[in-house]
PLY file of the C-alpha trace (Angstrom):
ply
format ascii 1.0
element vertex 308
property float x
property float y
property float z
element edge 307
property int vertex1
property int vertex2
end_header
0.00 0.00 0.00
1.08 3.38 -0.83
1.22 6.18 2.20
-0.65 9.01 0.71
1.50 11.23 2.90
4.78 10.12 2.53
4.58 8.08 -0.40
6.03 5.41 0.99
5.30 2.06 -0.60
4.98 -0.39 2.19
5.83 -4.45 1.36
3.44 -6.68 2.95
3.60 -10.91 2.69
0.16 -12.44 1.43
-2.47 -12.59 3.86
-2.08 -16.31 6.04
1.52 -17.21 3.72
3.35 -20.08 4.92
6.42 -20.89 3.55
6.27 -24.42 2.07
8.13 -27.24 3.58
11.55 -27.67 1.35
11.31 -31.23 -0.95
14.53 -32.18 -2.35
14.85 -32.96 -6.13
11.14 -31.95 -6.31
9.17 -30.54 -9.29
5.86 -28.72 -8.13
2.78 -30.36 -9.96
1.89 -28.31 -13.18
5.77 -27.03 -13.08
7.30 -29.77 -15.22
7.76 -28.35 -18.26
9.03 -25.13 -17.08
11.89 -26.69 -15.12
12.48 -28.86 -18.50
12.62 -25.37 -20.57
14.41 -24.06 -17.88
17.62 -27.45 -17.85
18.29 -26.52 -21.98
20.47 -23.75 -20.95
22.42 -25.81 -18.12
22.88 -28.40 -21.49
23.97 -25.69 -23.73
26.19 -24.32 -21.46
28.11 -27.57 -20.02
27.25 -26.71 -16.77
29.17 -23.48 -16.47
28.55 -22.19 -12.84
27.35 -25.40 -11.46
30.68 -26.00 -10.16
33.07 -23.99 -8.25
36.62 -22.58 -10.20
38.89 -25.60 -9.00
36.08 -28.08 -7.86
37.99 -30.78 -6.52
36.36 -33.54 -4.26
37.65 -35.97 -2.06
36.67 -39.04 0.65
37.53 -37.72 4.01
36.76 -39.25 7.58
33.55 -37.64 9.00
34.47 -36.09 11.94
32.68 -33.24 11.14
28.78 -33.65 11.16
27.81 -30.18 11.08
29.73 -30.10 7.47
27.44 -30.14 4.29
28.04 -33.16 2.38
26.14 -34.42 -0.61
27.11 -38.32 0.86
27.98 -39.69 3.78
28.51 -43.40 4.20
30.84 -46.13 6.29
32.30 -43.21 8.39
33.15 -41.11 5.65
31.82 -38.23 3.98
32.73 -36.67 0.52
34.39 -33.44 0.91
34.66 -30.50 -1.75
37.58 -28.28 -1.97
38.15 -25.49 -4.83
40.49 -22.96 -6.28
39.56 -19.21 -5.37
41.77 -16.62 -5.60
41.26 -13.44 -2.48
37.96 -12.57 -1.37
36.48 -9.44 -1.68
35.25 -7.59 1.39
32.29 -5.83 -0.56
29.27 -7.59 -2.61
30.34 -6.99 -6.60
27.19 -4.60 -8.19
25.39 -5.44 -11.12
22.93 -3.68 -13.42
21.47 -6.37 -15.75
19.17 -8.56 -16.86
18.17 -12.12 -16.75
17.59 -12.76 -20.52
20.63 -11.34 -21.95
23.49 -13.91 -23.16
26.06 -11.30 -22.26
24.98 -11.16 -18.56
24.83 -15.00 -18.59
28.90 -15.05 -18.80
29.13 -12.82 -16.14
26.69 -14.60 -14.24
28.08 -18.11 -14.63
31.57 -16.18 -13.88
30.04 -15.02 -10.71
29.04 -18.38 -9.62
32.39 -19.70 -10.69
34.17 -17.78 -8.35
31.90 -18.03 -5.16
30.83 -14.26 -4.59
28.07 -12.30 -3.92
26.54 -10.18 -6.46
24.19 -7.29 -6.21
21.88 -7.49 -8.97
20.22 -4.24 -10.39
17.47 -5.53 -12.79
17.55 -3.59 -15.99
15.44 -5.23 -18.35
13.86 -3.10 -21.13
11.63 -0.29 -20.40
12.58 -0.45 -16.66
12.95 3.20 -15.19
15.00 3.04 -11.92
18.00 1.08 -12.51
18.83 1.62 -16.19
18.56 5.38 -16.33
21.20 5.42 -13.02
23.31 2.93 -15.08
23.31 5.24 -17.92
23.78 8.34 -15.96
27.02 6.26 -14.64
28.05 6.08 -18.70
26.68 2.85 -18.62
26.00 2.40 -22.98
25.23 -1.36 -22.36
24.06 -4.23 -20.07
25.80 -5.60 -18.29
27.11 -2.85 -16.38
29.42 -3.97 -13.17
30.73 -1.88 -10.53
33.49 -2.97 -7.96
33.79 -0.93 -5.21
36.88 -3.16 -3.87
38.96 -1.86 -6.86
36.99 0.94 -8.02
36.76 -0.08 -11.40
33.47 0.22 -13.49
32.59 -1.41 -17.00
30.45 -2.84 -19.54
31.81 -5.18 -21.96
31.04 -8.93 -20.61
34.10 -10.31 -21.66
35.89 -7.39 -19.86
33.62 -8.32 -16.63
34.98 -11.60 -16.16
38.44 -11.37 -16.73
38.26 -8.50 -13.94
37.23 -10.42 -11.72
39.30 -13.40 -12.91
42.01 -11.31 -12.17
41.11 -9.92 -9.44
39.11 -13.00 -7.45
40.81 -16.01 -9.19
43.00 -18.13 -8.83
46.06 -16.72 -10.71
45.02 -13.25 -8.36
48.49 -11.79 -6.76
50.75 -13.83 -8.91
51.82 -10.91 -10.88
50.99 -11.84 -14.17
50.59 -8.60 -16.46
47.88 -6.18 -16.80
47.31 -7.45 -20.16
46.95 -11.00 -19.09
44.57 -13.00 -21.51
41.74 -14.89 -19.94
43.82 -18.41 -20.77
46.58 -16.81 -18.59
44.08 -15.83 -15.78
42.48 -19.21 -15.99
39.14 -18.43 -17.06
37.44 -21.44 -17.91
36.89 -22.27 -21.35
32.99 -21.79 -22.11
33.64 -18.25 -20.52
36.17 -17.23 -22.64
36.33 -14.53 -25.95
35.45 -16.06 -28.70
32.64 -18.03 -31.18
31.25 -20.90 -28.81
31.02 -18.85 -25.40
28.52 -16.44 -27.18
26.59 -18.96 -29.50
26.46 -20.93 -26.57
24.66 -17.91 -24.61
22.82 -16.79 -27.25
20.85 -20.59 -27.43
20.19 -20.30 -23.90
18.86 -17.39 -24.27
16.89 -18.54 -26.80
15.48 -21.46 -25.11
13.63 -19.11 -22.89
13.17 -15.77 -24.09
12.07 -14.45 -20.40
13.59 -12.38 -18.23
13.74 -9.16 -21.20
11.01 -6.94 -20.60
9.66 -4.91 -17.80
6.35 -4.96 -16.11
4.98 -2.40 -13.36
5.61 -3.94 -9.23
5.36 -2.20 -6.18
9.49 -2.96 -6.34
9.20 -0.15 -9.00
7.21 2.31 -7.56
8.97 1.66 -4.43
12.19 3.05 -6.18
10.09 5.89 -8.47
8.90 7.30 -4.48
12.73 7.51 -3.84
12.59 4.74 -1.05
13.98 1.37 -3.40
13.06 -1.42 -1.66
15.68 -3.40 0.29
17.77 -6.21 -1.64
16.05 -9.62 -1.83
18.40 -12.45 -0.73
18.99 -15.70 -2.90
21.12 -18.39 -2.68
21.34 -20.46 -5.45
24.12 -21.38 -8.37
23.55 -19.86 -11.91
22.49 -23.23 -13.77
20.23 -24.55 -11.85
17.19 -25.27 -13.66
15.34 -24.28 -10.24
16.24 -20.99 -10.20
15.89 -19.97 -13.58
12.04 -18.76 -12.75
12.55 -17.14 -9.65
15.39 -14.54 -11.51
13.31 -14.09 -14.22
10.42 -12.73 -11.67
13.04 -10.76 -9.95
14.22 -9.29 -13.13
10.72 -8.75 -14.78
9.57 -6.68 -11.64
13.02 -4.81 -11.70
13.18 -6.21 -7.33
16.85 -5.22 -6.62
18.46 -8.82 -5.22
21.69 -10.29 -3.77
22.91 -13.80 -4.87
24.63 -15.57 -3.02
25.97 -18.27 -5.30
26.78 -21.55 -4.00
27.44 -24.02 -6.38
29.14 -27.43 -5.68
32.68 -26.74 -4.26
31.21 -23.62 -2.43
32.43 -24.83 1.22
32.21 -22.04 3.42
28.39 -20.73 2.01
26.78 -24.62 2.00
28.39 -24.64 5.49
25.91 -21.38 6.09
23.19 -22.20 4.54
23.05 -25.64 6.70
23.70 -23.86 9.54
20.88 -21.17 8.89
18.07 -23.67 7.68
19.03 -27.11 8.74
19.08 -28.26 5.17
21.15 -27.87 1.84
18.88 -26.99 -1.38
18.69 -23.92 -3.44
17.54 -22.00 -4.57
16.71 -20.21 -1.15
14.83 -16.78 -0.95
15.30 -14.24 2.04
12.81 -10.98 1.77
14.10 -8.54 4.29
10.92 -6.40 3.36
8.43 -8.94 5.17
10.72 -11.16 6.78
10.06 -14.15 4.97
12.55 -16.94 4.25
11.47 -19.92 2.44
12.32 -22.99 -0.16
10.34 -24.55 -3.28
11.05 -21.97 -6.62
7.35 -22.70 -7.89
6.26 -21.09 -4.47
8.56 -18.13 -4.72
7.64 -17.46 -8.05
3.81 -17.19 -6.39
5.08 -14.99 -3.43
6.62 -12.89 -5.52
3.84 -12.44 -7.84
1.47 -11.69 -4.75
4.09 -9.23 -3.17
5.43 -7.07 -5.41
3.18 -7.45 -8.82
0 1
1 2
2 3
3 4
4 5
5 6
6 7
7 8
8 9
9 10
10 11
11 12
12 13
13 14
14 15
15 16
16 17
17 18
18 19
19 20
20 21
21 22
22 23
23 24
24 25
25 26
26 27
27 28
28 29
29 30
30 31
31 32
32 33
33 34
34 35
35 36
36 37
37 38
38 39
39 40
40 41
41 42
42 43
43 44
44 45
45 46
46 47
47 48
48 49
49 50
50 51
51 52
52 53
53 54
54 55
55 56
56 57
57 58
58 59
59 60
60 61
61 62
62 63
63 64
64 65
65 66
66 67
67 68
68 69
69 70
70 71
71 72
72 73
73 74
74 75
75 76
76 77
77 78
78 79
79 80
80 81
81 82
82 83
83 84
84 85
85 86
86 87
87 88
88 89
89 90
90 91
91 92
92 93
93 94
94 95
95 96
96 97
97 98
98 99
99 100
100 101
101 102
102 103
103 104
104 105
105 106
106 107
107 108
108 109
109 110
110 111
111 112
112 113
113 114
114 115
115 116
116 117
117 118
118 119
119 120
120 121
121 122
122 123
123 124
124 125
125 126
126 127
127 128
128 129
129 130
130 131
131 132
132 133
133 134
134 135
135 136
136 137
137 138
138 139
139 140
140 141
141 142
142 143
143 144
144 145
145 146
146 147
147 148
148 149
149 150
150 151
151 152
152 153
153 154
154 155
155 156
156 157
157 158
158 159
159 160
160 161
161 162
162 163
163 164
164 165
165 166
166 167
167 168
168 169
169 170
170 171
171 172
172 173
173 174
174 175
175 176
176 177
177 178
178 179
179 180
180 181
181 182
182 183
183 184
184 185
185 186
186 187
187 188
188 189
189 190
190 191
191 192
192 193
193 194
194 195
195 196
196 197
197 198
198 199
199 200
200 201
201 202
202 203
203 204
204 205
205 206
206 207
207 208
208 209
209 210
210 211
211 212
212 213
213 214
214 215
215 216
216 217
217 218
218 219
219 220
220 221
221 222
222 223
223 224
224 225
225 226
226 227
227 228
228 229
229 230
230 231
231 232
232 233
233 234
234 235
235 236
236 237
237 238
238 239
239 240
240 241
241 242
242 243
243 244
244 245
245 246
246 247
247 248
248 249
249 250
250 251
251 252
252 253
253 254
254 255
255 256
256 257
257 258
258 259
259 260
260 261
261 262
262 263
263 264
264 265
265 266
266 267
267 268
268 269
269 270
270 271
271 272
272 273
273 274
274 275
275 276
276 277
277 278
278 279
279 280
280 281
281 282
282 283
283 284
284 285
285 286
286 287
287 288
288 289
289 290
290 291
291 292
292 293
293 294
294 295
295 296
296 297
297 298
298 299
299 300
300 301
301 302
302 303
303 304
304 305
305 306
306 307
């Protein structure tokens, strides 16, 4: 509701919502085909952002039982370990938007690497977000900002090897300034060149959601001057999951953090555990209402009955 006074647009949860009870491995009935649609991408891309830079498992004794681990058996547990470079002390920003194969890379780059992202959604016709990218000299999407470096760009390709270079594993090693992304250890489906953007393109393709703008009290939040505060999800860029919950986020322009966790992501699985008693993503925090809950097909519907 809007505060005819102040304008303040206030965030509510739906009247009696209960977060479902999380089902691993899951599909919601009636939601079959959309996670299907939603895997083609994952396909397309080989997985890129499923697994953590370095992924590198291994059978260890399990004397740790408050550790995630995907199996446990015979007193052991399987144990993930990766290949990160330093971690920055401030969330990387974001203006883009969830259909675009350019901010695909730099999503799946994100993931890659483990951090957390602020995500501006800019899809077209949005109001908020894109004009203050392009009052920044933003001339396309994405559009990253870093304030651990102060650097600023557009350019996907750019994107990741920045933060490659400056969050990988090659990081501090001293390799030149104009370091290709082979040298910085980008993977390969991220890299310049022919197959990384046909690649994105077909995903893109496979969905065609996630482009276009439509009206939320997110958006009128931000016109009154007040933008709502970030969403929270935790989730890794490929899964199939997740796909409908961004493209919600993105559609009503709802500034979010993700907090990618993909397999290899020790510390943040470690959290997540902690915080919920159970591993599965994606996982939605709404500091607006206070809600916290699993199941994408039901975040999908709060969102819808929150903010559209």
């Amino acid at each position: 509701s809007a505060d005819a006074n102040t304008k303040t647009v206030r965030i509510t949860a739906p009247e009696g919502w209960t977060p479902p009870e999380p089902k691993k491995f899951t599909v919601a009935e009636g939601n079959l085909g959309n996670v299907i649609s939603a895997a083609v991408p994952l396909v397309l891309r080989l997985g890129t952002g499923a697994l953590v830079n370095g992924y590198a498992p291994s059978l260890v004794d399990d004397d740790e039982p408050t550790k995630y681990s995907i199996v446990r058996f015979a007193g052991k547990r399987l144990a993930e370990a990766n290949a990160l470079g330093p971690r920055p002390a401030l969330p990387i920003e974001v203006f883009e938007y969830e259909g675009s194969p350019y901010c695909r890379k730099v999503r799946e780059a994100c993931a890659c690497l483990d951090l957390d992202v602020v995500y501006r959604p800019c899809p077209s016709g949005e109001s908020y977000w894109r004009p203050m990218a392009k009052a920044e000299g933003a001339a396309t999407f994405p559009y990253m900002k870093d304030p651990n470096t102060g650097a600023s760009m557009c350019e996907s390709d750019d994107i990741v090897e920045h933060l490659f270079r400056n969050y990988g594993p090659t990081a501090g090693s001293g390799l030149p300034a104009d370091a290709d992304a082979k040298a910085l250890g980008v993977p390969f489906m991220l890299r310049r060149g022919g197959i990384t953007n046909l690649t994105c393109y077909a995903a893109a393709v496979a969905r065609l959601k996630g482009l276009k703008f439509r009206p939320s009290r997110a958006s009128e939040a931000a016109s009154a001057g007040e933008p709502v505060e970030p969403l929270v999800l935790w989730t890794y860029e490929s899964s199939p999951f997740t796909k409908a919950v961004r493209e919600a986020l993105t559609e009503m322009a709802i500034p979010h953090v993700v907090r990618y966790c993909p397999r290899g992501s020790v510390s943040k699985r470690d959290e997540l555990l902690a915080k919920t008693g159970t591993f599965q993503v994606p996982y939605l925090e709404d500091p607006n209402t206070g809600v916290a809950m699993f199941e994408s097909a039901a975040m999908v519907d709060y969102l819808e009955k929150t903010y559209s």
